[in-house]
N, CA, C and O atoms as a printed pandas DataFrame, in Angstrom:
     atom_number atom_name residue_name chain_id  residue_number  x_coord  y_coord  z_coord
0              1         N          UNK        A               1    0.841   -1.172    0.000
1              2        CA          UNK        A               1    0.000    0.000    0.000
2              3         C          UNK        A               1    0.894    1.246    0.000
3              4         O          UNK        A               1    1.861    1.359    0.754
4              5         N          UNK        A               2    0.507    2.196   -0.910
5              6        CA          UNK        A               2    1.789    3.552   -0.717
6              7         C          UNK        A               2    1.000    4.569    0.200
7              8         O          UNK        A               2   -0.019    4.891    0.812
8              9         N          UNK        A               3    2.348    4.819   -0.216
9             10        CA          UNK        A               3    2.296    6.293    1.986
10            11         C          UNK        A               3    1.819    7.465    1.223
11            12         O          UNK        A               3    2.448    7.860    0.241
12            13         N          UNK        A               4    0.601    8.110    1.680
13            14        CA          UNK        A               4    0.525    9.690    1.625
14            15         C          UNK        A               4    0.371   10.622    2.091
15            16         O          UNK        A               4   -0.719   10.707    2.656
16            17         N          UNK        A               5    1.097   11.613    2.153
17            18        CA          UNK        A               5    1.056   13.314    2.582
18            19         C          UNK        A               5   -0.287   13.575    2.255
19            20         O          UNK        A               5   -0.690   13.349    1.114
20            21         N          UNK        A               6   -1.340   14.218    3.506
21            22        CA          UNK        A               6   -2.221   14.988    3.772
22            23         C          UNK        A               6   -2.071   16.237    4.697
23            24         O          UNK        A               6   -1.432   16.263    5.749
24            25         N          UNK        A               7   -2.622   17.054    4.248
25            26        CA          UNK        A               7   -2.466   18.679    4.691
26            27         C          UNK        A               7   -3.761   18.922    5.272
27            28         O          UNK        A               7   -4.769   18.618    4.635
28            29         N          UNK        A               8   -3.824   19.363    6.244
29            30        CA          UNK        A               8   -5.275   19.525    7.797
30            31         C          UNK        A               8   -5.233   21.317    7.328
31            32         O          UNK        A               8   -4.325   22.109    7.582
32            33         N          UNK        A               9   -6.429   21.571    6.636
33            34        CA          UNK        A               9   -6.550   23.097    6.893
34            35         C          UNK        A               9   -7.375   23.320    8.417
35            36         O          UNK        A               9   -6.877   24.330    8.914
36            37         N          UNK        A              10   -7.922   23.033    8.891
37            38        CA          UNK        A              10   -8.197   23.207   10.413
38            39         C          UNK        A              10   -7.172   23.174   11.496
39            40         O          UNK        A              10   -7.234   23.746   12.584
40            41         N          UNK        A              11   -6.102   22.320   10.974
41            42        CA          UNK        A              11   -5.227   22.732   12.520
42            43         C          UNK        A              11   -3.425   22.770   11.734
43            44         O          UNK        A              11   -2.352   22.581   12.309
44            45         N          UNK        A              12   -3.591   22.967   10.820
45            46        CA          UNK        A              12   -2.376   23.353    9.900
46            47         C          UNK        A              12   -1.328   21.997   10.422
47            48         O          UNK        A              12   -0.214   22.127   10.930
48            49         N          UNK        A              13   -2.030   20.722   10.139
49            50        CA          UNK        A              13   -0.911   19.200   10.437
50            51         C          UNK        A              13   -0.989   18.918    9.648
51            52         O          UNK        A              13   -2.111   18.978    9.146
52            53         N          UNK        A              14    0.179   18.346    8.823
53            54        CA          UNK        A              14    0.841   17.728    7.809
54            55         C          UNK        A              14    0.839   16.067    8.322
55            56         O          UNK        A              14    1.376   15.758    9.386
56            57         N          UNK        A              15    0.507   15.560    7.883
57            58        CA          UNK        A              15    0.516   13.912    8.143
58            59         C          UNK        A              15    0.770   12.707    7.174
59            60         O          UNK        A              15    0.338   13.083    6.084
60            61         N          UNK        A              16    1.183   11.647    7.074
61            62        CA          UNK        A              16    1.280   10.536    5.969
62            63         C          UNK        A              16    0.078    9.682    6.833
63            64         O          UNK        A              16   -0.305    9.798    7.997
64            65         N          UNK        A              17   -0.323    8.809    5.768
65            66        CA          UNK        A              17   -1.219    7.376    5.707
66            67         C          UNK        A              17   -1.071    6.663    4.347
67            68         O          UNK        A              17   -1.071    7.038    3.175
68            69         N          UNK        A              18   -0.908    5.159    5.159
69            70        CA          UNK        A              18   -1.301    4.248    4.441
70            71         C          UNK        A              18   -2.411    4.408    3.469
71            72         O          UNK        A              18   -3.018    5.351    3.977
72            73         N          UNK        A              19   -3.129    4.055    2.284
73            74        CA          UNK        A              19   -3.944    4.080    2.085
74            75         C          UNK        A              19   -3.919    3.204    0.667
75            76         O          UNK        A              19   -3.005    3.226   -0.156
76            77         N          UNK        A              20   -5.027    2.503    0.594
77            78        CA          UNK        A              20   -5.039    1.983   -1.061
78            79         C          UNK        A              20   -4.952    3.152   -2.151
79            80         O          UNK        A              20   -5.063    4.362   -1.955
80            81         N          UNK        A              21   -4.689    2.366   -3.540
81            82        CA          UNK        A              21   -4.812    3.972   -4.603
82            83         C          UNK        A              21   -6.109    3.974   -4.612
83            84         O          UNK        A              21   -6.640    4.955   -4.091
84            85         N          UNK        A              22   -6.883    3.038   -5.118
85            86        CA          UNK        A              22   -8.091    3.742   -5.231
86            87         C          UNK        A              22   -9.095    4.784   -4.013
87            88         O          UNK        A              22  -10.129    5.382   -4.311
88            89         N          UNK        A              23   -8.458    4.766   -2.684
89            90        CA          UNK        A              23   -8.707    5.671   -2.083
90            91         C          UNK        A              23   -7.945    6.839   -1.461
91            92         O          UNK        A              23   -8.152    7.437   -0.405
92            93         N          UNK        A              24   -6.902    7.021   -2.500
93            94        CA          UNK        A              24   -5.995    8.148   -2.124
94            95         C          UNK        A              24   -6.369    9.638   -2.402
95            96         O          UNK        A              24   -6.121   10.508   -1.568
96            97         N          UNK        A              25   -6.976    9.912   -3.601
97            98        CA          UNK        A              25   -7.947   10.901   -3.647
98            99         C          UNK        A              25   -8.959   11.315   -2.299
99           100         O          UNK        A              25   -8.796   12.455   -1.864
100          101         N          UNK        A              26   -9.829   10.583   -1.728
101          102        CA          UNK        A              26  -10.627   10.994   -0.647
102          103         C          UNK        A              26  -10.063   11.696    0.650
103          104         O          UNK        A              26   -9.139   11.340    1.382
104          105         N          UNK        A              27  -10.795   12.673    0.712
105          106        CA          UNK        A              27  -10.158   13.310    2.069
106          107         C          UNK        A              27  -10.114   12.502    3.369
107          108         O          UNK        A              27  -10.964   11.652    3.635
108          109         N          UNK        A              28   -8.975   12.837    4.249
109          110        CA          UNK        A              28   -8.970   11.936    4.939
110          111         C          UNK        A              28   -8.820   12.756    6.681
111          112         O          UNK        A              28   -8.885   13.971    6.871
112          113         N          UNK        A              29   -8.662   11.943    7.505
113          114        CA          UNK        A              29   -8.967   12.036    9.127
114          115         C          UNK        A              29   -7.498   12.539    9.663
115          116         O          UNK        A              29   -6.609   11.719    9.890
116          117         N          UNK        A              30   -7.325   13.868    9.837
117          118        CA          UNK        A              30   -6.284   14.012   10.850
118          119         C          UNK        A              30   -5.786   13.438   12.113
119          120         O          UNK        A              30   -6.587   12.940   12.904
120          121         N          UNK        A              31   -4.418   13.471   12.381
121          122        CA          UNK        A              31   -4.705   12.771   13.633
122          123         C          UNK        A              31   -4.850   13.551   15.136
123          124         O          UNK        A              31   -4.404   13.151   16.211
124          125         N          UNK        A              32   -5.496   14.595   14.907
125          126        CA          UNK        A              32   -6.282   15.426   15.725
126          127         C          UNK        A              32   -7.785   15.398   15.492
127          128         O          UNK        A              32   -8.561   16.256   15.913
128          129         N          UNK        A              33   -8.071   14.475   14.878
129          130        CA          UNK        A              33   -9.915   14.092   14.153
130          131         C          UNK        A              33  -10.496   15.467   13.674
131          132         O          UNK        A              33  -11.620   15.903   13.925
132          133         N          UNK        A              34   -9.758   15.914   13.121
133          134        CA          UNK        A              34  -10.380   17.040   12.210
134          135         C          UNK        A              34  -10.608   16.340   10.533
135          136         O          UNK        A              34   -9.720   15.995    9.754
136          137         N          UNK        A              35  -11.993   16.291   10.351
137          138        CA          UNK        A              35  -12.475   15.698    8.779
138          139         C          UNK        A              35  -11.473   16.878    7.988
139          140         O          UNK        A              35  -10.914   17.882    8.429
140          141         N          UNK        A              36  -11.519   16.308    6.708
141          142        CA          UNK        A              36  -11.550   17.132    5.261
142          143         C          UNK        A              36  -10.214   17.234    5.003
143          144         O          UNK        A              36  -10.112   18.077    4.112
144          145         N          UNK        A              37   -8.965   16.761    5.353
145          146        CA          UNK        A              37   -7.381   16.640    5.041
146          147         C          UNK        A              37   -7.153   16.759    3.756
147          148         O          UNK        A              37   -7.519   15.680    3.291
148          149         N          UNK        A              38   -6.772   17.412    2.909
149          150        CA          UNK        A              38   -6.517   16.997    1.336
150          151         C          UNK        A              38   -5.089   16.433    1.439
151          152         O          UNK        A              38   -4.261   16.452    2.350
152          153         N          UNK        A              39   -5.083   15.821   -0.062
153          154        CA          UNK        A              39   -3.786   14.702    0.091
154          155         C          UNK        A              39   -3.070   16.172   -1.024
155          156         O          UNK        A              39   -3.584   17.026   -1.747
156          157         N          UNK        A              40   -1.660   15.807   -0.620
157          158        CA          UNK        A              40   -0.654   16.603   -0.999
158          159         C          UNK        A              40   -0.086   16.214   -2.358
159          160         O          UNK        A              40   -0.569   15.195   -2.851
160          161         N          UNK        A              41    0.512   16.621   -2.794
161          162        CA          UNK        A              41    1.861   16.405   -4.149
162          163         C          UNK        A              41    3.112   15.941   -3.646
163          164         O          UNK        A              41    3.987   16.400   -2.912
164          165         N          UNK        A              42    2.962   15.124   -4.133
165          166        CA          UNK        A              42    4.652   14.755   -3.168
166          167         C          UNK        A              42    5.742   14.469   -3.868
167          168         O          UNK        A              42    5.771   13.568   -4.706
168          169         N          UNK        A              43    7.045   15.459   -3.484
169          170        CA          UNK        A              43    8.052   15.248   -4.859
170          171         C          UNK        A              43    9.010   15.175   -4.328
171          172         O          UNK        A              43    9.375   15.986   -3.478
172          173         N          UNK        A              44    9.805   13.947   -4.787
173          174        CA          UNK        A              44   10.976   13.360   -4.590
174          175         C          UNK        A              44   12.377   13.939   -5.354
175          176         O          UNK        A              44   12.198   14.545   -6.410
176          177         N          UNK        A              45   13.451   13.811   -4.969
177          178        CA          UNK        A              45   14.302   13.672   -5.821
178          179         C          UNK        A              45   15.356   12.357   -5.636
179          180         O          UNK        A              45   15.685   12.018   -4.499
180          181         N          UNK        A              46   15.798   11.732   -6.674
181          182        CA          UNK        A              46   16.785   10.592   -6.958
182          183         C          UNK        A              46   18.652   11.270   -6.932
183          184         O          UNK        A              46   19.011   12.374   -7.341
184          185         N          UNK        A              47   19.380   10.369   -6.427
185          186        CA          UNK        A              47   20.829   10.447   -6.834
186          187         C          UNK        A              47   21.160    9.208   -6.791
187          188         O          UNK        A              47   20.813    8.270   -6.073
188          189         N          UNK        A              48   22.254    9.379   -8.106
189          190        CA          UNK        A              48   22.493    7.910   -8.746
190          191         C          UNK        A              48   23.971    8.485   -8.445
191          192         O          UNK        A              48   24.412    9.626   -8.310
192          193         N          UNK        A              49   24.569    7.136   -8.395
193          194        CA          UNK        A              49   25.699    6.588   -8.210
194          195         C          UNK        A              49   26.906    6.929   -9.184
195          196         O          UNK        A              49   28.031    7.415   -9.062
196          197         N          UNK        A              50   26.129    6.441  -10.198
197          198        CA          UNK        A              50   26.704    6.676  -12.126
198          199         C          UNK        A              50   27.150    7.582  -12.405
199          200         O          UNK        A              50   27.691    7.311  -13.477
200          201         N          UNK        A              51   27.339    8.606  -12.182
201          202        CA          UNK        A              51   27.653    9.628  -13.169
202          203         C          UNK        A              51   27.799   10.884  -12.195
203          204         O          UNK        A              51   27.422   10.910  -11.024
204          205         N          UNK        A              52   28.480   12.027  -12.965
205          206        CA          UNK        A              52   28.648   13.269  -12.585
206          207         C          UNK        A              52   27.134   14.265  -12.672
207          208         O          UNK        A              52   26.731   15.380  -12.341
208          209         N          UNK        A              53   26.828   13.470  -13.106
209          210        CA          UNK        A              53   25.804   14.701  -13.959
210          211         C          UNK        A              53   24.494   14.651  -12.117
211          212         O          UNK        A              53   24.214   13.684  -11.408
212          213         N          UNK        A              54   24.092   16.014  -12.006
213          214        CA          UNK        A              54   23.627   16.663  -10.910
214          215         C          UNK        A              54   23.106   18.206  -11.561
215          216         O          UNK        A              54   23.710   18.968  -12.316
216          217         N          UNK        A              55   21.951   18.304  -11.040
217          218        CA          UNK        A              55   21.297   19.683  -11.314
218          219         C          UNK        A              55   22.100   20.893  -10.617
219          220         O          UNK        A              55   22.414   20.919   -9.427
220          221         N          UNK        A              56   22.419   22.040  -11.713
221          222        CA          UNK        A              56   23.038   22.811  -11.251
222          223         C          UNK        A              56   22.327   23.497  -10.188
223          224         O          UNK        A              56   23.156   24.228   -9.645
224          225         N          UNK        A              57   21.066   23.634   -9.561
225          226        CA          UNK        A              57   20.957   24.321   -8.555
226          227         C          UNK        A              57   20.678   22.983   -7.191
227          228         O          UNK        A              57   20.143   23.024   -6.083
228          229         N          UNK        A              58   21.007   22.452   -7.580
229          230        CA          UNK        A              58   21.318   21.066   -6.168
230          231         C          UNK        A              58   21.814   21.484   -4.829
231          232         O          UNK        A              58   23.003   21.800   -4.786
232          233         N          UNK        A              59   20.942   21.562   -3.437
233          234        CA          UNK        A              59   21.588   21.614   -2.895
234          235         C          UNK        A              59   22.523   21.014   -2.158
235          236         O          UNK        A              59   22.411   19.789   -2.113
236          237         N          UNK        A              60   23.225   21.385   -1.690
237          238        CA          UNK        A              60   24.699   21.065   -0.643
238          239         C          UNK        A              60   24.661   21.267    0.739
239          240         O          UNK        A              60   24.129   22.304    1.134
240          241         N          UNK        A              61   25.311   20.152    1.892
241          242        CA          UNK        A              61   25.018   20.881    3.524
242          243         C          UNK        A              61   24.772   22.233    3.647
243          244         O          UNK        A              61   23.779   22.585    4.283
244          245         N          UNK        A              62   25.472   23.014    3.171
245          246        CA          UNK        A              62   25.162   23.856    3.927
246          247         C          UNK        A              62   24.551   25.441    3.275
247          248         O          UNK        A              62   24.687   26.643    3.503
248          249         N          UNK        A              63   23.851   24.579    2.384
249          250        CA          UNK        A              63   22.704   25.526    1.450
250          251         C          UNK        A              63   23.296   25.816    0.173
251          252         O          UNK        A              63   22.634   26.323   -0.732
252          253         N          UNK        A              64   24.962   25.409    0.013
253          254        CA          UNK        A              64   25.284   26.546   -0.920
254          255         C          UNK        A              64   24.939   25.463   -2.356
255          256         O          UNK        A              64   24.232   24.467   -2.204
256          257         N          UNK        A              65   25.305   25.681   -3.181
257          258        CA          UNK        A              65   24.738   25.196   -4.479
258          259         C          UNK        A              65   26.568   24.580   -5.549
259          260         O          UNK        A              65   27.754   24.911   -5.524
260          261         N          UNK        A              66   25.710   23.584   -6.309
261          262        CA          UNK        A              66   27.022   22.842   -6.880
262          263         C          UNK        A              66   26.351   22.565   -8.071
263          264         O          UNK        A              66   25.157   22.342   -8.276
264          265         N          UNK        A              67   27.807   22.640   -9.215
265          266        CA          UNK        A              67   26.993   21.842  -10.283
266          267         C          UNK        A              67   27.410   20.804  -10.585
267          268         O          UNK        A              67   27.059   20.489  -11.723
268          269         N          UNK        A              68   28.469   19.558   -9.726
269          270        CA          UNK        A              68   29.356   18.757   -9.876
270          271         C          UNK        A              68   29.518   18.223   -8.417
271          272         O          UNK        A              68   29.976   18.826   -7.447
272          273         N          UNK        A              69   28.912   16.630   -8.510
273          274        CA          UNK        A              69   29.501   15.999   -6.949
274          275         C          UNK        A              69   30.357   16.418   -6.496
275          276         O          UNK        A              69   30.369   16.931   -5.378
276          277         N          UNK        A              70   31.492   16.287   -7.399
277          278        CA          UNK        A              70   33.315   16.698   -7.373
278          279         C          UNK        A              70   32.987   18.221   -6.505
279          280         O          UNK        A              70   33.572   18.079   -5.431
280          281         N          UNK        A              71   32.406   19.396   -6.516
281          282        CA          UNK        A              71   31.860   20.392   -5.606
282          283         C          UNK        A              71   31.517   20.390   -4.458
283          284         O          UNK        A              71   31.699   21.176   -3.529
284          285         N          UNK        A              72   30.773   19.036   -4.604
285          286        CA          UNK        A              72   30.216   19.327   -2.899
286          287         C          UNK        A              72   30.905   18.291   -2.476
287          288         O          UNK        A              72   30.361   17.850   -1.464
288          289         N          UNK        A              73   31.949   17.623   -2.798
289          290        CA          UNK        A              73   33.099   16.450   -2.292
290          291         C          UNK        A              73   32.088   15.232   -2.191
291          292         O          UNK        A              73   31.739   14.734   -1.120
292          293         N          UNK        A              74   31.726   14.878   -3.256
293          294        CA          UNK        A              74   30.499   13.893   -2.828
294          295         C          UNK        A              74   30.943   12.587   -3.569
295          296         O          UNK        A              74   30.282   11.554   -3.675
296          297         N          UNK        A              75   32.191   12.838   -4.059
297          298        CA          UNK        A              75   33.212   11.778   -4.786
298          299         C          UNK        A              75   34.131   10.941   -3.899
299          300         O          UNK        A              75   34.911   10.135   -4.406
C-alpha cells in the first residue's frame, strides 16, 4: 500500500497514511480528528551513483549550491 502526505486546513498538520490507490484521492482524518485533510503532491528527488551529472541548482550541507559531486566532495 503507498504512503501519503495529507495537509489539515483546520489545525495546519501535515501527516502521511497508508492508504489503497483507489482511495488516495478521498479526504482523509487528521490525527487530531479534524475531517476534510486533502492529500498533498509529493516530490521526490533521486541520486544515482553513475555519473557526474547533478542539477546545477542542487543543494549542498550547507545551502550553498554545486553543479558537480566533485563540488560538494560527494566523490
Amino acid at each position: 500500500m503507498p504512503l501519503y502526505e495529507y495537509y489539515c486546513p483546520s489545525c495546519t498538520t501535515r501527516f502521511e497514511e497508508l492508504r489503497s490507490v483507489s482511495t488516495a484521492t478521498a479526504t482523509a482524518t487528521c490525527p487530531q480528528g479534524h475531517a476534510g485533510a486533502k492529500k498533498l503532491l509529493s516530490v521526490f528527488a533521486t541520486v544515482t551513483s553513475g555519473g557526474d551529472a547533478m542539477p546545477a541548482d542542487a543543494s549542498c550541507g550547507a545551502g550553498a549550491c554545486c553543479a558537480t559531486p566533485s563540488a560538494c566532495n560527494m566523490n
